[in-house]
PALOPA-826599 format. One record per residue (C-alpha): x, y, z; residue in three letters. Coordinates in nm, 2 decimals, padded with zeros to 4 digits. Example, Ala and Ser with C-alpha at 12.3 -4.5 7.8 and 13.67 -1.06 7.14 Angstrom:
<sites>
SITE     east    north       up   resn
SITE    01.23   -00.45    00.78    ala
SITE    01.37   -00.11    00.71    ser
</sites>
This chain:
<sites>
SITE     east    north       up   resn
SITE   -00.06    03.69   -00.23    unk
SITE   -00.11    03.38    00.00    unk
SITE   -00.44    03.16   -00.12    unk
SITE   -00.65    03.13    00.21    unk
SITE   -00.66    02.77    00.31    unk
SITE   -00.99    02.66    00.26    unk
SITE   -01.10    02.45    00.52    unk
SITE   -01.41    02.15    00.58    unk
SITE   -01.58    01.88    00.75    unk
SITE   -01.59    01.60    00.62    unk
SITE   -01.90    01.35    00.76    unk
SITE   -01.85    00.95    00.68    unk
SITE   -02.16    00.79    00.70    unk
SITE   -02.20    00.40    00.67    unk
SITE   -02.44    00.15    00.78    unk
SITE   -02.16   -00.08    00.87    unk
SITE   -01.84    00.04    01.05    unk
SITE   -01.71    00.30    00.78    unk
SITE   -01.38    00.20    00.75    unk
SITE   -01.46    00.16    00.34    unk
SITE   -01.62    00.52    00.30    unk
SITE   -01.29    00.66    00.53    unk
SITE   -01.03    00.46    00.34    unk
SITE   -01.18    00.60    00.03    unk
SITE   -01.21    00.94    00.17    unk
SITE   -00.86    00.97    00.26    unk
SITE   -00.75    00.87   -00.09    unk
SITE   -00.99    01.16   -00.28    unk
SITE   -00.92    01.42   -00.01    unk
SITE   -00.53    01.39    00.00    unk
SITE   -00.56    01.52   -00.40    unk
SITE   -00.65    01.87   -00.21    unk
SITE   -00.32    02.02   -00.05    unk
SITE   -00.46    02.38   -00.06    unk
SITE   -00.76    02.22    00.14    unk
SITE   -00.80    02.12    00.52    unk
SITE   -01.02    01.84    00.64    unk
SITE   -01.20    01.74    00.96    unk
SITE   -01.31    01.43    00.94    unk
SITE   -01.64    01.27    01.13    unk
SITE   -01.69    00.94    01.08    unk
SITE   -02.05    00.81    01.20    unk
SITE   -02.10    00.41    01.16    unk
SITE   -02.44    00.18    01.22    unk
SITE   -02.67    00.45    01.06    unk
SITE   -02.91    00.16    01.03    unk
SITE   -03.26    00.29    01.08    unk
SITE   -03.45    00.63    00.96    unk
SITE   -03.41    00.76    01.28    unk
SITE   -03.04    00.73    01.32    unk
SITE   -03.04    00.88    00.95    unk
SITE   -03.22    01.18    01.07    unk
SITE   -03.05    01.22    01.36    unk
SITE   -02.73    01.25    01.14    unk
SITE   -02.92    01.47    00.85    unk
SITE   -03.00    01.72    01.12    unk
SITE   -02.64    01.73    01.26    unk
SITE   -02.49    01.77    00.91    unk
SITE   -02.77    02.08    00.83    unk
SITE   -02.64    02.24    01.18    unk
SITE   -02.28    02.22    01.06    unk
SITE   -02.36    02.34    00.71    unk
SITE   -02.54    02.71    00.93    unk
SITE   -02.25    02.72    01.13    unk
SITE   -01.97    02.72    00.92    unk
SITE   -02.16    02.89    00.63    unk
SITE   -02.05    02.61    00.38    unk
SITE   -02.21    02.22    00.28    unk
SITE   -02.01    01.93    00.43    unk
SITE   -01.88    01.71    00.21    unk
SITE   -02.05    01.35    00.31    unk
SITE   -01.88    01.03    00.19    unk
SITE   -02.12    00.75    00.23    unk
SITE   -02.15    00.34    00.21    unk
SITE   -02.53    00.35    00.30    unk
SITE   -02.69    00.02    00.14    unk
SITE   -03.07    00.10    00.21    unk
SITE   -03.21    00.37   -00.03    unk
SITE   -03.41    00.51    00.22    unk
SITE   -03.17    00.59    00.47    unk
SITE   -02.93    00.75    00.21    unk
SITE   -03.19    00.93    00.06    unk
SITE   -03.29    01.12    00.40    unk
SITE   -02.90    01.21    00.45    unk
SITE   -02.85    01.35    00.11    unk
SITE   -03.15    01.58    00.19    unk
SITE   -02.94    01.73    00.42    unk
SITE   -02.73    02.06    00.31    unk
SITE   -02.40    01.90    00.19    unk
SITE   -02.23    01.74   -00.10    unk
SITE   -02.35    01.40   -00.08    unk
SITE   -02.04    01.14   -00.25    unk
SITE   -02.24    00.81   -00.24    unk
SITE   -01.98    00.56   -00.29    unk
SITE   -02.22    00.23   -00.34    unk
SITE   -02.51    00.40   -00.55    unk
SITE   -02.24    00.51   -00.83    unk
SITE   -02.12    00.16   -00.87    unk
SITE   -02.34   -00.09   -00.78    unk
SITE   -02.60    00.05   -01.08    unk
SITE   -02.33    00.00   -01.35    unk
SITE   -02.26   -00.29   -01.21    unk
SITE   -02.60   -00.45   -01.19    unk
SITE   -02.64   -00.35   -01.55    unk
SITE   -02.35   -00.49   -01.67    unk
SITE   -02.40   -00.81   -01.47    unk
SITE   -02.78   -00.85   -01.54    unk
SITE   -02.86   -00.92   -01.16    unk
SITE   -02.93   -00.70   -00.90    unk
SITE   -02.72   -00.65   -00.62    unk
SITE   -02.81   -00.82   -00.23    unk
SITE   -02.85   -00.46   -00.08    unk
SITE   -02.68   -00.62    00.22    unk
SITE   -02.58   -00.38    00.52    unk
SITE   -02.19   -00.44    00.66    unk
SITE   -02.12   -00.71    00.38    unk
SITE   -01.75   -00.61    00.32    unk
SITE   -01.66   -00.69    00.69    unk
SITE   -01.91   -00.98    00.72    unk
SITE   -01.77   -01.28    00.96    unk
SITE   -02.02   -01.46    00.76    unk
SITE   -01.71   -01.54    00.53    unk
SITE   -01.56   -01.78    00.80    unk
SITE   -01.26   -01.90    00.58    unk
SITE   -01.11   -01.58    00.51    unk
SITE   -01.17   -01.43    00.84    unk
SITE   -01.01   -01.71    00.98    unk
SITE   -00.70   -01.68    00.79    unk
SITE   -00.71   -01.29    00.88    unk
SITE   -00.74   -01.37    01.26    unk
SITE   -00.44   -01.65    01.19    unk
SITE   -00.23   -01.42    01.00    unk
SITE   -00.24   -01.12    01.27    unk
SITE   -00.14   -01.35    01.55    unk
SITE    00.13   -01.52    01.36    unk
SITE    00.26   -01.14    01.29    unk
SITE    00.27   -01.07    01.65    unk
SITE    00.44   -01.39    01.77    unk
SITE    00.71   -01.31    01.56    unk
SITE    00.72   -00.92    01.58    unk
SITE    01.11   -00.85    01.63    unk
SITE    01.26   -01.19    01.63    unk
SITE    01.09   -01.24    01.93    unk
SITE    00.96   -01.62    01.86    unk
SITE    01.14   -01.79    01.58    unk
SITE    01.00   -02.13    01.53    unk
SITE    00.72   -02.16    01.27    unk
SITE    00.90   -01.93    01.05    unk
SITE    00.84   -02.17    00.72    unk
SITE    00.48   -02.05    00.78    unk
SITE    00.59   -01.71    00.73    unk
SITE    00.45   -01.62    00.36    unk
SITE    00.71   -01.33    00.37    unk
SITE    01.02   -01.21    00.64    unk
SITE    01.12   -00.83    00.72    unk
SITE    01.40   -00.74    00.77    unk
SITE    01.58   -00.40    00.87    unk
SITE    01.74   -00.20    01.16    unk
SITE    01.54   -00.16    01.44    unk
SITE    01.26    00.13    01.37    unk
SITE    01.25    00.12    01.03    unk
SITE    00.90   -00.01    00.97    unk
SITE    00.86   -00.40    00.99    unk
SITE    00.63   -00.41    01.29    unk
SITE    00.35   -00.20    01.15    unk
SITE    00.38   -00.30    00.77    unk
SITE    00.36   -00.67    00.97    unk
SITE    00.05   -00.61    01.09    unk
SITE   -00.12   -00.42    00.81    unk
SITE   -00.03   -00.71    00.52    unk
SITE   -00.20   -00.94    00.81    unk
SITE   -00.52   -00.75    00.86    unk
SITE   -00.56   -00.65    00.49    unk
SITE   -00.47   -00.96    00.32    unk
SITE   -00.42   -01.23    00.58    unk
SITE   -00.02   -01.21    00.47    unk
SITE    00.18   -01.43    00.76    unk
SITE    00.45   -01.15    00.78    unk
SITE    00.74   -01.21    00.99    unk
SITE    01.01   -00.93    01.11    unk
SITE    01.34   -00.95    01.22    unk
SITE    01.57   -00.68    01.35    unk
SITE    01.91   -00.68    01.18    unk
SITE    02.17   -00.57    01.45    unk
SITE    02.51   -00.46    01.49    unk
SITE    02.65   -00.83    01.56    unk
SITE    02.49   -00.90    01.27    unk
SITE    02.73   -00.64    01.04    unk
SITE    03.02   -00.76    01.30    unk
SITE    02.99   -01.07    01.15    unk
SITE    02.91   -00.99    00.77    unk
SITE    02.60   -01.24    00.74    unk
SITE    02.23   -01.33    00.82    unk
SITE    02.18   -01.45    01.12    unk
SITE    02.20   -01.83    01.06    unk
SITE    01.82   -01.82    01.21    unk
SITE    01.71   -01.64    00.87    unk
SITE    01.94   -01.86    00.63    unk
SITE    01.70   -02.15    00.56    unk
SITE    01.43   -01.88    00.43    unk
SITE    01.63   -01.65    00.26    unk
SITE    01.34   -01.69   -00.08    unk
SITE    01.14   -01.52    00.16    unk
SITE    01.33   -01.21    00.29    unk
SITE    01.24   -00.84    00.24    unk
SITE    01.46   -00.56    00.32    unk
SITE    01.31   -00.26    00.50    unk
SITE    01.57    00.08    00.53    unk
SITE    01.54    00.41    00.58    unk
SITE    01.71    00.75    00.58    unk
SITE    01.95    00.76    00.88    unk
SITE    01.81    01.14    00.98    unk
SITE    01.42    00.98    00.98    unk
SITE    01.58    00.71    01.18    unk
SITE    01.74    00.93    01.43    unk
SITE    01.41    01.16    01.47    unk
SITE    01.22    00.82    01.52    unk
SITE    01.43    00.67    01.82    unk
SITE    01.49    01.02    01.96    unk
SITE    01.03    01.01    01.96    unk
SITE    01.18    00.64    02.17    unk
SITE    01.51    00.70    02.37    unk
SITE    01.59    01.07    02.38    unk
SITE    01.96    01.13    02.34    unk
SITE    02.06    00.80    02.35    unk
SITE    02.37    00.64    02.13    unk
SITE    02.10    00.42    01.98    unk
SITE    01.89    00.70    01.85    unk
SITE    02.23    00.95    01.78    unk
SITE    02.29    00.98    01.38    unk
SITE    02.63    00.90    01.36    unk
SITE    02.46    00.50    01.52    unk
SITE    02.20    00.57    01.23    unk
SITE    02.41    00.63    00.99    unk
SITE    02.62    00.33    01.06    unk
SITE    02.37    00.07    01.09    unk
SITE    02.20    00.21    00.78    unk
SITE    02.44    00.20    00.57    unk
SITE    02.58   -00.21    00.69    unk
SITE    02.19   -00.31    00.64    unk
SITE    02.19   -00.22    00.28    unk
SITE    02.52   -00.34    00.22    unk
SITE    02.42   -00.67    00.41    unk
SITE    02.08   -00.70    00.19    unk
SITE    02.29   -00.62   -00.12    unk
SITE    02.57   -00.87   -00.02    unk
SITE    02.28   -01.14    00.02    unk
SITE    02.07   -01.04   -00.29    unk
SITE    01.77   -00.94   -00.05    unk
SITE    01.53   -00.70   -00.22    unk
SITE    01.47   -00.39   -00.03    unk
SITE    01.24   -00.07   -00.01    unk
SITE    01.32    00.24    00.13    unk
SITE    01.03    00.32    00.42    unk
SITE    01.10    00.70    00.45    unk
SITE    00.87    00.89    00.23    unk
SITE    00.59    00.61    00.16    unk
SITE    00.30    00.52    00.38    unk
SITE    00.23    00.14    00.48    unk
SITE   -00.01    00.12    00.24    unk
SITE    00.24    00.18   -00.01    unk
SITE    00.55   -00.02    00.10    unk
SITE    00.26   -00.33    00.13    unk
SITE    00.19   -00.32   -00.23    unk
SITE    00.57   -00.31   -00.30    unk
SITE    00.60   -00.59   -00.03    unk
SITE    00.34   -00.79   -00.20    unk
SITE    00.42   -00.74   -00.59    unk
SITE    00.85   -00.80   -00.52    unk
SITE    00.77   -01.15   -00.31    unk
SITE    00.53   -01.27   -00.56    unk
SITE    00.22   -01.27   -00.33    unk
SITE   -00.10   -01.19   -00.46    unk
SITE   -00.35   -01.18   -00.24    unk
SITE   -00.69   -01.05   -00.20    unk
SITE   -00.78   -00.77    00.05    unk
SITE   -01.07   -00.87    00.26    unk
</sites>
Protein backbone atom coordinates (compact mmCIF):
# COMPACT_ATOMS: atom_id res chain seq x y z
CA UNK A 1 0.00 0.00 0.00
CA UNK A 2 1.08 3.51 -1.19
CA UNK A 3 1.90 6.03 1.91
CA UNK A 4 -0.28 9.16 1.12
CA UNK A 5 2.04 12.10 0.44
CA UNK A 6 1.61 14.31 3.17
CA UNK A 7 1.58 17.70 2.13
CA UNK A 8 2.30 21.57 3.95
CA UNK A 9 2.84 25.11 3.91
CA UNK A 10 5.54 26.22 4.94
CA UNK A 11 5.50 30.22 6.16
CA UNK A 12 9.21 32.10 6.37
CA UNK A 13 8.99 34.93 8.39
CA UNK A 14 11.93 37.40 8.98
CA UNK A 15 12.29 40.91 9.86
CA UNK A 16 14.97 41.30 7.22
CA UNK A 17 14.64 39.76 3.69
CA UNK A 18 14.45 35.97 4.63
CA UNK A 19 16.79 34.62 2.54
CA UNK A 20 18.63 33.06 6.00
CA UNK A 21 15.24 31.44 7.39
CA UNK A 22 14.60 29.99 3.41
CA UNK A 23 18.17 28.80 2.97
CA UNK A 24 17.81 26.99 6.16
CA UNK A 25 14.43 25.80 5.39
CA UNK A 26 15.34 24.28 2.31
CA UNK A 27 18.12 22.38 3.95
CA UNK A 28 15.64 20.80 7.00
CA UNK A 29 12.79 20.19 4.61
CA UNK A 30 14.64 18.36 1.77
CA UNK A 31 15.30 15.50 4.76
CA UNK A 32 11.39 14.78 4.09
CA UNK A 33 10.97 13.00 0.63
CA UNK A 34 7.64 11.37 1.68
CA UNK A 35 6.60 15.21 2.38
CA UNK A 36 5.50 18.04 0.01
CA UNK A 37 6.18 21.73 0.72
CA UNK A 38 4.69 25.05 -0.24
CA UNK A 39 6.77 27.55 0.70
CA UNK A 40 5.66 31.43 1.71
CA UNK A 41 8.21 33.49 2.40
CA UNK A 42 7.14 36.90 4.14
CA UNK A 43 10.14 39.56 4.79
CA UNK A 44 10.15 43.09 6.75
CA UNK A 45 7.74 41.79 9.59
CA UNK A 46 9.10 44.77 11.43
CA UNK A 47 6.26 46.12 13.62
CA UNK A 48 3.30 44.35 15.77
CA UNK A 49 1.09 45.11 13.28
CA UNK A 50 2.75 43.44 10.37
CA UNK A 51 3.22 40.51 12.95
CA UNK A 52 -0.34 40.25 13.41
CA UNK A 53 -1.29 40.66 10.07
CA UNK A 54 0.86 37.52 9.37
CA UNK A 55 -0.33 35.55 12.80
CA UNK A 56 -3.81 35.90 11.44
CA UNK A 57 -3.00 34.69 7.92
CA UNK A 58 -1.09 31.67 9.28
CA UNK A 59 -4.35 30.77 11.81
CA UNK A 60 -6.58 30.99 8.45
CA UNK A 61 -4.30 28.52 6.78
CA UNK A 62 -4.05 26.29 9.78
CA UNK A 63 -8.60 26.13 9.49
CA UNK A 64 -8.32 25.58 6.07
CA UNK A 65 -6.15 22.93 5.55
CA UNK A 66 -7.00 21.27 8.92
CA UNK A 67 -3.17 21.03 9.88
CA UNK A 68 -0.45 23.82 11.69
CA UNK A 69 1.97 25.37 9.23
CA UNK A 70 5.27 24.80 9.87
CA UNK A 71 6.88 28.58 10.36
CA UNK A 72 10.66 29.02 10.01
CA UNK A 73 11.59 32.32 11.41
CA UNK A 74 14.74 34.95 11.77
CA UNK A 75 12.57 37.44 13.86
CA UNK A 76 15.05 39.54 16.14
CA UNK A 77 12.47 41.45 18.37
CA UNK A 78 10.88 39.16 21.05
CA UNK A 79 7.74 40.79 20.65
CA UNK A 80 7.10 40.45 17.23
CA UNK A 81 8.08 36.66 17.40
CA UNK A 82 6.21 36.09 20.24
CA UNK A 83 2.80 37.29 18.61
CA UNK A 84 3.62 34.89 15.43
CA UNK A 85 4.24 31.84 17.46
CA UNK A 86 0.77 32.51 19.04
CA UNK A 87 -0.50 31.65 15.95
CA UNK A 88 -1.68 27.79 15.23
CA UNK A 89 1.60 26.38 13.72
CA UNK A 90 4.87 24.88 14.55
CA UNK A 91 6.91 27.75 15.30
CA UNK A 92 11.09 26.80 14.27
CA UNK A 93 12.69 29.99 15.65
CA UNK A 94 15.99 29.86 14.13
CA UNK A 95 17.73 33.07 16.16
CA UNK A 96 16.05 32.37 19.67
CA UNK A 97 17.66 28.64 19.76
CA UNK A 98 21.09 29.96 19.23
CA UNK A 99 21.67 33.25 20.16
CA UNK A 100 20.75 32.07 24.10
CA UNK A 101 23.60 29.43 24.05
CA UNK A 102 25.51 31.67 22.57
CA UNK A 103 25.15 34.64 24.87
CA UNK A 104 25.80 32.26 27.65
CA UNK A 105 28.71 30.85 26.43
CA UNK A 106 30.05 34.30 25.45
CA UNK A 107 29.03 36.22 28.55
CA UNK A 108 27.56 39.19 26.51
CA UNK A 109 24.30 39.64 25.14
CA UNK A 110 23.64 39.73 21.71
CA UNK A 111 22.80 43.45 19.59
CA UNK A 112 19.07 42.26 18.84
CA UNK A 113 19.81 43.98 15.48
CA UNK A 114 16.96 43.57 12.71
CA UNK A 115 18.55 42.57 8.95
CA UNK A 116 22.21 42.36 10.43
CA UNK A 117 23.36 39.32 8.19
CA UNK A 118 22.69 41.43 4.92
CA UNK A 119 23.75 44.77 6.56
CA UNK A 120 25.63 47.20 3.85
CA UNK A 121 26.87 48.62 7.04
CA UNK A 122 29.82 46.16 6.44
CA UNK A 123 31.15 48.34 3.45
CA UNK A 124 34.38 46.27 2.92
CA UNK A 125 32.83 43.06 2.34
CA UNK A 126 29.93 44.26 0.44
CA UNK A 127 32.22 45.88 -1.66
CA UNK A 128 34.21 42.99 -2.52
CA UNK A 129 30.73 41.08 -3.17
CA UNK A 130 29.55 43.89 -5.61
CA UNK A 131 33.34 43.61 -7.20
CA UNK A 132 33.30 39.95 -7.39
CA UNK A 133 29.75 39.64 -9.19
CA UNK A 134 30.73 42.13 -11.90
CA UNK A 135 34.08 40.57 -12.53
CA UNK A 136 32.09 37.13 -12.96
CA UNK A 137 29.90 38.58 -15.49
CA UNK A 138 32.69 40.33 -17.58
CA UNK A 139 34.18 37.23 -17.97
CA UNK A 140 31.08 34.84 -18.20
CA UNK A 141 32.09 32.54 -21.36
CA UNK A 142 35.35 33.88 -22.36
CA UNK A 143 33.65 36.77 -23.39
CA UNK A 144 36.40 39.47 -21.90
CA UNK A 145 39.73 38.04 -21.25
CA UNK A 146 41.93 40.60 -19.84
CA UNK A 147 42.11 40.93 -16.11
CA UNK A 148 42.05 37.28 -15.78
CA UNK A 149 45.16 37.28 -13.05
CA UNK A 150 42.39 38.80 -10.90
CA UNK A 151 40.44 35.81 -11.27
CA UNK A 152 40.81 34.00 -7.75
CA UNK A 153 39.62 30.76 -9.65
CA UNK A 154 38.91 29.86 -13.71
CA UNK A 155 36.06 27.33 -15.00
CA UNK A 156 36.31 25.50 -17.41
CA UNK A 157 34.02 22.92 -19.35
CA UNK A 158 31.88 22.35 -22.54
CA UNK A 159 29.42 24.75 -23.12
CA UNK A 160 26.24 24.11 -20.57
CA UNK A 161 27.82 22.30 -18.13
CA UNK A 162 27.52 24.77 -15.23
CA UNK A 163 30.35 27.52 -15.11
CA UNK A 164 28.02 30.56 -15.56
CA UNK A 165 25.81 29.89 -12.57
CA UNK A 166 28.32 28.32 -10.12
CA UNK A 167 30.30 31.85 -11.42
CA UNK A 168 27.92 33.85 -9.98
CA UNK A 169 26.90 31.95 -6.80
CA UNK A 170 30.86 31.76 -5.49
CA UNK A 171 30.56 35.70 -6.28
CA UNK A 172 27.44 36.55 -4.37
CA UNK A 173 28.20 34.08 -1.43
CA UNK A 174 31.72 34.61 -0.95
CA UNK A 175 32.93 37.50 -3.09
CA UNK A 176 35.06 34.58 -5.22
CA UNK A 177 36.29 36.48 -8.61
CA UNK A 178 35.22 33.30 -10.69
CA UNK A 179 36.10 33.27 -14.23
CA UNK A 180 34.52 30.76 -16.99
CA UNK A 181 35.66 29.61 -20.08
CA UNK A 182 34.03 27.34 -22.67
CA UNK A 183 36.29 24.55 -23.89
CA UNK A 184 35.35 24.04 -27.66
CA UNK A 185 35.82 21.62 -30.36
CA UNK A 186 39.03 23.62 -31.84
CA UNK A 187 40.13 23.31 -28.61
CA UNK A 188 40.26 19.11 -28.78
CA UNK A 189 41.33 19.76 -32.69
CA UNK A 190 44.26 21.05 -31.42
CA UNK A 191 44.93 18.84 -28.15
CA UNK A 192 45.67 21.92 -25.73
CA UNK A 193 44.33 24.95 -23.58
CA UNK A 194 43.75 27.66 -25.35
CA UNK A 195 47.06 29.60 -25.10
CA UNK A 196 44.59 32.49 -23.45
CA UNK A 197 44.25 30.04 -20.28
CA UNK A 198 48.05 28.85 -20.26
CA UNK A 199 49.56 31.61 -18.07
CA UNK A 200 46.83 30.64 -15.18
CA UNK A 201 46.72 27.19 -15.41
CA UNK A 202 47.21 27.11 -11.02
CA UNK A 203 43.97 28.45 -11.27
CA UNK A 204 41.81 26.24 -13.49
CA UNK A 205 38.79 24.09 -12.47
CA UNK A 206 37.24 21.58 -14.59
CA UNK A 207 33.39 21.44 -14.89
CA UNK A 208 31.74 18.08 -16.87
CA UNK A 209 28.83 16.48 -17.05
CA UNK A 210 27.02 13.40 -18.25
CA UNK A 211 26.66 13.67 -22.11
CA UNK A 212 22.62 12.56 -21.78
CA UNK A 213 22.16 15.71 -19.00
CA UNK A 214 24.00 17.64 -21.52
CA UNK A 215 21.93 16.81 -24.45
CA UNK A 216 18.49 17.41 -22.38
CA UNK A 217 19.99 20.80 -21.37
CA UNK A 218 20.78 22.24 -24.98
CA UNK A 219 17.68 20.50 -26.42
CA UNK A 220 15.81 23.08 -23.12
CA UNK A 221 18.39 25.79 -25.65
CA UNK A 222 18.46 24.64 -29.44
CA UNK A 223 15.89 21.95 -30.07
CA UNK A 224 17.28 19.38 -32.41
CA UNK A 225 20.20 20.89 -33.23
CA UNK A 226 23.81 19.06 -33.83
CA UNK A 227 25.00 21.12 -30.86
CA UNK A 228 22.51 19.74 -28.43
CA UNK A 229 22.38 15.91 -30.37
CA UNK A 230 24.20 13.15 -28.02
CA UNK A 231 26.39 11.80 -30.28
CA UNK A 232 27.99 16.05 -30.19
CA UNK A 233 27.62 15.41 -26.29
CA UNK A 234 29.19 12.56 -26.13
CA UNK A 235 32.11 13.70 -28.05
CA UNK A 236 32.91 16.94 -26.50
CA UNK A 237 32.48 15.23 -23.13
CA UNK A 238 34.51 12.79 -23.43
CA UNK A 239 37.83 15.33 -25.18
CA UNK A 240 37.05 17.73 -22.13
CA UNK A 241 37.97 15.19 -19.59
CA UNK A 242 40.69 13.88 -21.48
CA UNK A 243 41.87 17.49 -22.09
CA UNK A 244 41.64 18.29 -18.15
CA UNK A 245 43.33 14.98 -17.44
CA UNK A 246 46.11 15.59 -20.12
CA UNK A 247 46.67 19.04 -18.41
CA UNK A 248 46.34 17.86 -14.68
CA UNK A 249 43.20 20.23 -14.29
CA UNK A 250 40.97 19.09 -11.36
CA UNK A 251 37.50 18.47 -12.23
CA UNK A 252 33.89 17.88 -10.79
CA UNK A 253 31.20 16.25 -12.34
CA UNK A 254 28.00 18.95 -12.30
CA UNK A 255 25.25 16.26 -13.03
CA UNK A 256 23.75 15.08 -9.82
CA UNK A 257 25.05 18.04 -7.36
CA UNK A 258 23.43 21.37 -6.84
CA UNK A 259 25.62 24.75 -7.05
CA UNK A 260 25.80 24.83 -3.62
CA UNK A 261 27.54 21.68 -3.63
CA UNK A 262 30.00 21.95 -6.60
CA UNK A 263 30.98 25.64 -4.77
CA UNK A 264 32.14 23.92 -1.72
CA UNK A 265 34.08 21.39 -3.90
CA UNK A 266 35.21 24.51 -6.10
CA UNK A 267 36.38 26.29 -3.00
CA UNK A 268 38.07 23.29 -0.83
CA UNK A 269 40.11 21.73 -4.38
CA UNK A 270 41.53 25.58 -5.32
CA UNK A 271 42.53 26.24 -1.87
CA UNK A 272 40.13 29.20 -1.21
CA UNK A 273 38.69 29.72 2.00
CA UNK A 274 36.46 32.23 2.20
CA UNK A 275 33.80 33.53 4.28
CA UNK A 276 30.15 33.63 3.16
CA UNK A 277 28.67 36.91 3.78
Amino acid sequence: MTTPLIERTVFIVSDSTGITAETFSHSVLSQFDKAKFKPIRIPYIDSAAKADEVAARITRCALEEKHAPLVFSTLVNPEISHRIRNANCTFLDLFGTFLQPIEEALGMKSNHSIGRSHSVGLSKQYNNRIEAINFSLAHDDGQFIHGLQQADVILVGVSRCGKTPTSLYLAMQYAIKAANFPLIPEDFERGTLPATLTPYRSKLFGLSIQPLRLSEVRNERRPNSEYSSLKQCRYEVAEAERLMRMENIPCLSTTTRSIEEISTKVLEEVGLNRQAY
